[in-house]
C-alpha positions in Angstrom: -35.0 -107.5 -62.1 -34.0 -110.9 -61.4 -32.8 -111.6 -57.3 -30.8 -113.9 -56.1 -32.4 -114.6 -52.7 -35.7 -114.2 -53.3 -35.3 -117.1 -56.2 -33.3 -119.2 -53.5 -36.4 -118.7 -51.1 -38.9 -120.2 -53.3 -37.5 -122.9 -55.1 -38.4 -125.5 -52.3 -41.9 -124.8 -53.7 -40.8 -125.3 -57.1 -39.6 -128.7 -55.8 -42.7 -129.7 -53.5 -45.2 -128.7 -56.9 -43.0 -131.3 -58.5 -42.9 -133.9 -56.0 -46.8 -134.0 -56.0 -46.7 -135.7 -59.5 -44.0 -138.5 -59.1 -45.4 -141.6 -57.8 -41.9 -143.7 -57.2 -40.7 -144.1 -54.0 -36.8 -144.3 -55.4 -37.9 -141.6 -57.6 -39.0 -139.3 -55.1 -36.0 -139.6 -52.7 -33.4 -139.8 -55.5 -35.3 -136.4 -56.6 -35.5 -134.7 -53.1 -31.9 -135.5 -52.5 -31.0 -134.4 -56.2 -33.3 -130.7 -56.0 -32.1 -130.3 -52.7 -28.4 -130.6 -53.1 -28.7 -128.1 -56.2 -30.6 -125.7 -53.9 -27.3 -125.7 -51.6 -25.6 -125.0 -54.5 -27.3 -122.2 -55.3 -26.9 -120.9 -52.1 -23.6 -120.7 -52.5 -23.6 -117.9 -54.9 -25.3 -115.9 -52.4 -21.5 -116.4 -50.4 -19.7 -116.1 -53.5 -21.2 -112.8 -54.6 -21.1 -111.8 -51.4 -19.8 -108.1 -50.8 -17.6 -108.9 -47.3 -16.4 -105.1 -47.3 -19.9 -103.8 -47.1 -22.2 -104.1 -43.3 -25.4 -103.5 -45.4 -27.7 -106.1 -46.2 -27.3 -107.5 -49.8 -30.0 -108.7 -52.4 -32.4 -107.2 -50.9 -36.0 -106.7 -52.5 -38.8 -104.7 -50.9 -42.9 -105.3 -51.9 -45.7 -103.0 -50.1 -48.3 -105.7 -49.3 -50.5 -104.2 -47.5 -50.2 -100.7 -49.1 -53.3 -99.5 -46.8 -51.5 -100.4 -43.2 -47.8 -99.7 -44.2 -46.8 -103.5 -44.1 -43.9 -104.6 -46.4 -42.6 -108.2 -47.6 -38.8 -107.3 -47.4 -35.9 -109.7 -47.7 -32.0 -109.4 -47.5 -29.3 -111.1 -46.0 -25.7 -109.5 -44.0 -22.6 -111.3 -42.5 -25.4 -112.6 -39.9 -27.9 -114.0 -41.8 -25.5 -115.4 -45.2 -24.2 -118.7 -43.1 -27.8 -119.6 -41.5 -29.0 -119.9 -44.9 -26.2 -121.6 -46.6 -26.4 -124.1 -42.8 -30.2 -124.3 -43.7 -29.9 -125.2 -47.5 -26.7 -128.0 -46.7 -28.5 -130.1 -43.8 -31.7 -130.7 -46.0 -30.0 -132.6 -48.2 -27.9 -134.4 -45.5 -31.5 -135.6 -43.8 -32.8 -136.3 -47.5 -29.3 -139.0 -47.4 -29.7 -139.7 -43.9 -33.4 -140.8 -44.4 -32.7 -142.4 -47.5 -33.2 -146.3 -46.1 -34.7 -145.4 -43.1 -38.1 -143.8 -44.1 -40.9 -146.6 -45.3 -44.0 -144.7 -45.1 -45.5 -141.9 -46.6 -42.0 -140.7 -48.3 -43.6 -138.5 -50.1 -45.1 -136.8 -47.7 -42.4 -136.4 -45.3 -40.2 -134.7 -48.3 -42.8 -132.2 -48.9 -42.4 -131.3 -45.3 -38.7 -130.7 -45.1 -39.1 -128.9 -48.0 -41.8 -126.8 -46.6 -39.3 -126.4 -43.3 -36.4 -125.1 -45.5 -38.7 -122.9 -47.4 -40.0 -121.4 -43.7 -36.5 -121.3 -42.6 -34.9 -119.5 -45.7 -37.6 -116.6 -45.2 -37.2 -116.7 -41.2 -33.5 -115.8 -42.1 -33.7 -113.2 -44.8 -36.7 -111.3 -43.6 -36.4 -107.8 -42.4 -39.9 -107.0 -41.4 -41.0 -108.4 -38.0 -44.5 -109.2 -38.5 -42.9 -111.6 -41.6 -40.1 -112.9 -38.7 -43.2 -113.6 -36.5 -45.0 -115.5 -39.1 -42.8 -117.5 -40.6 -40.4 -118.1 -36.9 -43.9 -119.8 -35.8 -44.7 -121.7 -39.1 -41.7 -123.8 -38.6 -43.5 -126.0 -35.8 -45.9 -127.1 -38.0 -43.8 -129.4 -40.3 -41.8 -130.0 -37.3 -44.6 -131.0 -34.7 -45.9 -133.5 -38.2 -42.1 -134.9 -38.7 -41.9 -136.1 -34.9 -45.7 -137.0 -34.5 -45.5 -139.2 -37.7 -42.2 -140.6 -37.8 -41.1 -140.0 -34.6 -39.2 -143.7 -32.9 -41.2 -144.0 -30.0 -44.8 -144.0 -28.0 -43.8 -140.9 -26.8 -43.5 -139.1 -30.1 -47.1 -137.5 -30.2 -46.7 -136.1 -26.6 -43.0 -135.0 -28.2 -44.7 -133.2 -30.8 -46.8 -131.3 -28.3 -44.0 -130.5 -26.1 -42.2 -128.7 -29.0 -45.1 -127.0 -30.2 -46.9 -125.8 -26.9 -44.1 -124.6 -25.6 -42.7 -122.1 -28.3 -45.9 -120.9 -29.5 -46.9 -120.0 -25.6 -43.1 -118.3 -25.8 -44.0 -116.5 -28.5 -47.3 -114.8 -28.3 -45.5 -112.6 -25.6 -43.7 -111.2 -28.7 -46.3 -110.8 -30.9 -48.1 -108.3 -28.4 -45.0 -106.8 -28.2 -44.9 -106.4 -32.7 -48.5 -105.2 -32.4 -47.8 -102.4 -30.2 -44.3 -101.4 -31.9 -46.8 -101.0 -35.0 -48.9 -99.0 -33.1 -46.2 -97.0 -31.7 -44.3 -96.3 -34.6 -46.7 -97.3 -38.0 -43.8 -99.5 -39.3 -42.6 -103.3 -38.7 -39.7 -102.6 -40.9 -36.5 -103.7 -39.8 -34.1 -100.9 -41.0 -36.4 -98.2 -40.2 -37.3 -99.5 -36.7 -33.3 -99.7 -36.9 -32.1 -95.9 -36.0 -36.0 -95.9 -33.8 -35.3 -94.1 -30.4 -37.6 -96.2 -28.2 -38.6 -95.2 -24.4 -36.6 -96.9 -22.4 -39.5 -98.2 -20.0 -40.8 -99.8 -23.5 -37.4 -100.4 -24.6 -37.4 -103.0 -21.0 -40.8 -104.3 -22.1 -40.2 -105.4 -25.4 -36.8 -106.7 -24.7 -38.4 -109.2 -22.0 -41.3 -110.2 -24.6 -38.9 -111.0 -27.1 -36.4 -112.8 -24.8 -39.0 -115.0 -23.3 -39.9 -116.2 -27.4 -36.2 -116.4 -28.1 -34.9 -118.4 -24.7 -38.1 -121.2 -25.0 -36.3 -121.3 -28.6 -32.6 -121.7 -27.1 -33.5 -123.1 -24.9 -32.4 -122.0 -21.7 -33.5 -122.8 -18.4 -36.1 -123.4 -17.3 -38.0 -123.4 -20.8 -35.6 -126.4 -21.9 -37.9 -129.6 -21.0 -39.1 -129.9 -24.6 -35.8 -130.2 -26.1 -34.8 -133.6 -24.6 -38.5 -135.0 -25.6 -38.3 -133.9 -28.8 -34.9 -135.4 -29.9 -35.5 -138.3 -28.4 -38.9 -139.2 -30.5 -38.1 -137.8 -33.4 -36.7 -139.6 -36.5 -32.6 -139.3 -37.0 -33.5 -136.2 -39.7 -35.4 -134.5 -37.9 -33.1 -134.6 -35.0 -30.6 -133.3 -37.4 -32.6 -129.8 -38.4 -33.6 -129.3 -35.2 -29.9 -129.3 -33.4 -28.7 -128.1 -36.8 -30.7 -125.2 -37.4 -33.9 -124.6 -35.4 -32.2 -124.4 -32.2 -30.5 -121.3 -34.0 -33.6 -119.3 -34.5 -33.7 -118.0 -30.5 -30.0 -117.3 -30.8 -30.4 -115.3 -34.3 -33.5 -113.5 -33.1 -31.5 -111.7 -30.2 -28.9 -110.7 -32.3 -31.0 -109.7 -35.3 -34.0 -108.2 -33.0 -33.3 -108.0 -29.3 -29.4 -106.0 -29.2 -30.0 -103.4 -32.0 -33.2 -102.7 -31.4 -33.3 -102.3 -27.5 -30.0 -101.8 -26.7 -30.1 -100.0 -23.4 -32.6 -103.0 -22.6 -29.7 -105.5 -23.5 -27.2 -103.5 -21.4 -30.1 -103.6 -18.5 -30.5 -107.4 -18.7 -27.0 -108.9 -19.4 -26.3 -109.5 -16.3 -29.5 -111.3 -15.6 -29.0 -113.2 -19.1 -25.3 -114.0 -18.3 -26.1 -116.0 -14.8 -29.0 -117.5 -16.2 -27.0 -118.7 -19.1 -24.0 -120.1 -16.5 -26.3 -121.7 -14.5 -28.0 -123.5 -17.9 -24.6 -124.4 -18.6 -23.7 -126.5 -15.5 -26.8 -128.1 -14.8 -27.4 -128.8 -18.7 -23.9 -130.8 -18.2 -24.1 -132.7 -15.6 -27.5 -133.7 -16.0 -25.9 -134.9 -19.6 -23.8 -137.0 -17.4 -26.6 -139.0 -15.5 -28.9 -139.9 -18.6 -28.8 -143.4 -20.0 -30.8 -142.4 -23.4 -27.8 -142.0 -26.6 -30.2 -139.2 -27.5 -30.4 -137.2 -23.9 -26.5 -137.1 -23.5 -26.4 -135.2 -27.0 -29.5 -133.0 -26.2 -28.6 -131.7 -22.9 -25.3 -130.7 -25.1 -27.0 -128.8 -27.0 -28.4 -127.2 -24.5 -25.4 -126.0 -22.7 -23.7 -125.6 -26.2 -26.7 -123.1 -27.0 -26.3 -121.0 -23.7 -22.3 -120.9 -24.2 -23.4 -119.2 -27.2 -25.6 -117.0 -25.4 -22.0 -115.8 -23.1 -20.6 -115.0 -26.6 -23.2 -112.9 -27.6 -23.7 -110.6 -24.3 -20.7 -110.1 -23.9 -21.5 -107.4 -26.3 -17.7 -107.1 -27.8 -17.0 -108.2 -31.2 -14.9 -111.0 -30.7 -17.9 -112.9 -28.4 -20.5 -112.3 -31.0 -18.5 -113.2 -33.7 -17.3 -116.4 -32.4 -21.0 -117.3 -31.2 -21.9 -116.8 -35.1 -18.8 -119.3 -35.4 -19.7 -121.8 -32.9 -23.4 -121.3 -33.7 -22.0 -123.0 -37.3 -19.9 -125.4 -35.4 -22.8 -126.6 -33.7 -24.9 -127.3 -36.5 -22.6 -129.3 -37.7 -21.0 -130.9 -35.0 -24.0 -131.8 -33.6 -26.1 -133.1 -36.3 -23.5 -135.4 -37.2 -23.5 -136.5 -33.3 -27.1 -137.5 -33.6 -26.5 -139.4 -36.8 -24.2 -141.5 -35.2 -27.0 -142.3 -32.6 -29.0 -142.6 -35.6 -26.6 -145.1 -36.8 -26.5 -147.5 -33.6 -30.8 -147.1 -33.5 -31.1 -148.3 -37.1 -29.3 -151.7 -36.5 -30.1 -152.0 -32.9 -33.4 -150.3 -32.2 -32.3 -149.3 -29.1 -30.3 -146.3 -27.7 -30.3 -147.5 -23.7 -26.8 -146.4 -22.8 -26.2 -150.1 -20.9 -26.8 -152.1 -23.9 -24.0 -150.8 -25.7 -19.8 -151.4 -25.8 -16.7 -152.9 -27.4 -18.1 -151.1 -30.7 -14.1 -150.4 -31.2 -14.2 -154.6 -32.1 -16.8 -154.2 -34.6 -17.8 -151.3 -35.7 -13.9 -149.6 -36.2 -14.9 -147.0 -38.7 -17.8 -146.1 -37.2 -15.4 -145.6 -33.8 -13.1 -143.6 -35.3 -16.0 -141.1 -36.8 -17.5 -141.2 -33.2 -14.2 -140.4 -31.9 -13.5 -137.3 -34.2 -17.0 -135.7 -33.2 -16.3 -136.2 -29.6 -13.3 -134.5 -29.8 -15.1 -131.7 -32.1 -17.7 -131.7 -29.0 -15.0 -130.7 -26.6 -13.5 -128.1 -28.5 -10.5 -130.0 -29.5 -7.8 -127.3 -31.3 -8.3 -128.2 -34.7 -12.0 -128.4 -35.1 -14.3 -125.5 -35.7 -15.5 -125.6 -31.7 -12.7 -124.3 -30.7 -12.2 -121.4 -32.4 -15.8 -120.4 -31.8 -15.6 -121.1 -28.2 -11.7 -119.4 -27.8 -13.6 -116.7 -29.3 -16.5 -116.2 -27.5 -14.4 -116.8 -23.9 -11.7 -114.0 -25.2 -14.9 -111.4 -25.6 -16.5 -112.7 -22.2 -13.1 -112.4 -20.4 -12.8 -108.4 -21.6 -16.2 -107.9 -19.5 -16.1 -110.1 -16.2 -13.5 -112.4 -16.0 -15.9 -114.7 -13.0 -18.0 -115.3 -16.2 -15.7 -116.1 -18.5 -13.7 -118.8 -15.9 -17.5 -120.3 -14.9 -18.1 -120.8 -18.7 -14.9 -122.1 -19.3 -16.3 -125.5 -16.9 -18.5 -126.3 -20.1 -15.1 -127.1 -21.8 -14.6 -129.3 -18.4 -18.0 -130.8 -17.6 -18.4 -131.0 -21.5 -15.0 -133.5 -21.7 -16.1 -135.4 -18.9 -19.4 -136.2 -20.5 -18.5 -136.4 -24.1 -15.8 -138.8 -23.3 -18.0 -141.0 -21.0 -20.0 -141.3 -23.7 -17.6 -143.2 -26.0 -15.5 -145.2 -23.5 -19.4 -146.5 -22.5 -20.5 -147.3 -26.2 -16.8 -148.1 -27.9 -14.9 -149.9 -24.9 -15.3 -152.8 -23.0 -16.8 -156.0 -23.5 -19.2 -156.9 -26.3 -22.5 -157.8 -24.9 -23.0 -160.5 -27.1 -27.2 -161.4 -25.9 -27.9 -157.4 -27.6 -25.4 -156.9 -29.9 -25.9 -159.9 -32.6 -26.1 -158.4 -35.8 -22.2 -156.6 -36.8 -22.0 -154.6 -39.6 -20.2 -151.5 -39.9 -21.2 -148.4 -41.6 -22.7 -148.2 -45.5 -21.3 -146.5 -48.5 -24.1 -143.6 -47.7 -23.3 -143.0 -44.4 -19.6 -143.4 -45.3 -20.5 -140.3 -47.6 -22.0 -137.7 -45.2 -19.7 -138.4 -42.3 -16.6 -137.5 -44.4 -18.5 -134.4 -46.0 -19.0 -133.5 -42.3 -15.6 -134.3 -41.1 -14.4 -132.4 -43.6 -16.4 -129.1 -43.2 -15.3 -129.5 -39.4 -11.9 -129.8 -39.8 -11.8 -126.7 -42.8 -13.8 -124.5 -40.6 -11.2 -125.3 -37.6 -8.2 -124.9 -39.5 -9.1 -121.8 -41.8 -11.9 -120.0 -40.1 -11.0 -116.4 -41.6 -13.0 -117.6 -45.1 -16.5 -117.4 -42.2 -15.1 -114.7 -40.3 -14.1 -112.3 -42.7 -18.2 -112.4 -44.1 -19.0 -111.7 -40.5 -17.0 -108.9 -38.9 -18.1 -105.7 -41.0 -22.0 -106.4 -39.7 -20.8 -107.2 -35.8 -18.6 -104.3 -36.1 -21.2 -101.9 -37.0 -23.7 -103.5 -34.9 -21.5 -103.4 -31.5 -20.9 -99.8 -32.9 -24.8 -99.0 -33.6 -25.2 -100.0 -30.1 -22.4 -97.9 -28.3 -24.1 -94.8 -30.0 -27.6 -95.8 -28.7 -26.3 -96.4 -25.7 -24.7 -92.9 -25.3 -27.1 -91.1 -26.8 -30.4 -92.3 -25.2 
């Protein structure tokens, strides 16, 4: 019987068997951008056929692989999973565009890669066996740590590359002991058996740190965040993009796929630890963002008190937080990847991004200033743009559970203003410095392109989020429900 989703997950491979016999530069990017923009449109049947009344997961397909040890290949997607794989299948094609003019070398090989990524990631999302999770969540560094080490801007990319690797595969190994003994605990790595598993709550405590400590590294939170700043900074404008857009996601996802419904007492244990870790990320991920002079810092160390706002959201443990973390989670993806382009923008004409060197880009670069503008405003949660929905959200579920949380994560929306629009009065006001900036041009016909497509998926997701939500609430509802039982019952 033909599936939906297990057709979507391998037809990057389909593309990657053809890419090996084309030998034309233009050909192979004018292909890659081509296969991968029908892939995203593939992906959206999976949203349009969609059953948003239903918390089960959907298209699923089940195969006993290793018959002998009780070891499935099982896929299917909920209100969770659906948007991380339509996110993963629309950026691809945006870094295909992105990459377009930029990428000399090796082209071919570095579209094999990001279609290896989005292959990695598509499974990462759908999977509902943890051993496959494990896998596949660590096979995404490799075409990663290649993208940065190869193409990367800098000197500094190969130590980059290490940075990002080192660090989450050390993360992770903590939750691979802790998949090995739930295997030899129960017999199963299946999701929706280990589901309704009633786990001692001493092992409950154990697990839940293992797989924390692979998730946060992910995040990141601190002080697991160092890599993060490294890597963006080295790595090509693309692979900046996937890794705000989408692999920053994959510590979030795994706590609310893994973590809350399969330890919950452990999650009700450790919130409190997790919410002042996450505050503390939050302000010091800030105002460091203030004191860098690198384009690329000031946008990382966003990220990575975007990524722990998101964390709030999601222990708060109510339906509204972790429904408008999903939300902002989305928001992110794309308000952030398209903040990086616009670095990405400024390094391909300038090959620099040293904060000093730039302003009065409002003289000659207008459309580019207004696009600047519009993101900076999505950054800071503007009303309007799909940040602040997700972040209203997410501080309305906080507030319900400790209101000193919910008014010390409402200084991101301060600290984030204060950074966000230093940013752009530094780069767009002020005097041209005419010894730097000698070459004026404003933005192509390309980039033209992808910065309204973004604009516009920002400004629909502010105005009309019910479309996203409605997908969402039946799986948070019975997942905040799932856990109220455990809870009371254990």
């Amino acid at each position: 019987m033909f599936n939906l989703l297990l057709f979507l997950i391998f037809l990057p491979i389909f593309g990657i068997l053809i890419l090996f016999f084309l030998k034309n530069e233009k050909t192979i990017k004018n292909f890659s951008i081509f296969y991968s923009f029908l892939i995203f449109i593939i992906s959206l049947a999976l949203w349009i056929l969609f059953d948003k009344s239903s918390s089960e997961f959907q298209f699923a397909f089940i195969y006993n692989w290793l018959t002998n040890y009780n070891m499935y290949f099982s896929i299917g997607i909920d209100g969770i999973s659906l948007f991380f794989i339509i996110a993963t299948t629309f950026l691809i094609p945006i870094c295909f565009l992105a990459s377009y003019e930029i990428i000399q070398k090796n082209i071919k090989d570095y579209c094999i890669l990001f279609f290896f990524l989005e292959f990695f990631l598509l499974i990462t999302f759908s999977t509902l066996d943890l051993i496959i999770f494990y896998i596949f969540f660590e096979s995404v560094l490799i075409p990663m740590f290649l993208i940065i080490g190869i193409w990367g801007s800098r000197e500094r990319k190969i130590k980059a590359s290490y940075y990002l690797f080192i660090y989450t595969l050390a993360g992770s190994l903590f939750m691979f002991i802790a998949i090995i003994h739930i295997y030899i605990t129960t017999g199963t790595t299946l999701y929706i058996l280990l589901y309704n598993y009633n786990f001692d709550i001493f092992y409950q405590k154990l697990y839940w740190l293992a797989f924390f400590l692979s998730f946060a590294v992910k995040v990141p939170m601190l002080p697991f965040h160092i890599w993060l700043p490294e890597a963006h900074v080295e790595a090509p404008t693309a692979g900046s993009v996937i890794l705000a857009g989408i692999l920053l996601k994959l510590g979030s996802y795994g706590l609310i796929r893994f973590s809350l419904p399969l330890f919950p007492k452990a999650t009700v244990f450790f919130t409190p630890f997790v919410l002042v870790l996450c505050i503390i990320s939050i302000i010091y991920a800030s105002i460091t963002a203030i004191r860098q002079t690198d384009l690329k810092r000031i946008i990382a160390y966003a990220s990575v008190a975007h990524m722990n706002m998101i964390l709030v959201g999601l222990f708060s443990l109510t339906i509204e937080g972790i429904e408008g973390s999903l939300l902002q989670m989305l928001s992110h993806s794309i308000v952030a990847s398209a903040l990086f382009l616009c670095i990405g923008i400024l390094y391909d004409r300038y090959h620099s991004r040293y904060l000093s060197y730039y302003s009065g880009l409002a003289h000659t670069m207008p459309i580019y200033s207004i696009f600047f503008l519009f993101y900076i405003f999505a950054n800071i949660s503007i009303p309007g743009t799909s940040s602040f929905v997700g972040e209203l959200l997410i501080l309305a579920g906080i507030f319900q559970e400790n209101t000193i949380v919910a008014f010390l994560s409402g200084t991101s929306m301060v600290l984030g203003g204060a950074y966000s629009l230093l940013l752009y009065n530094r780069v767009c006001y002020g005097n041209i410095q005419s010894n730097f900036l000698n070459v004026f041009y404003d933005i192509s016909y390309r980039e033209f392109l992808i910065h309204i497509i973004l604009i516009f998926i920002t400004l629909f997701m502010g105005i009309y989020p019910k479309i996203f939500l409605s997908c969402m609430h039946e799986t948070i509802y019975r997942l905040v429900s799932h856990m109220e039982i455990s809870i009371y019952y254990l």
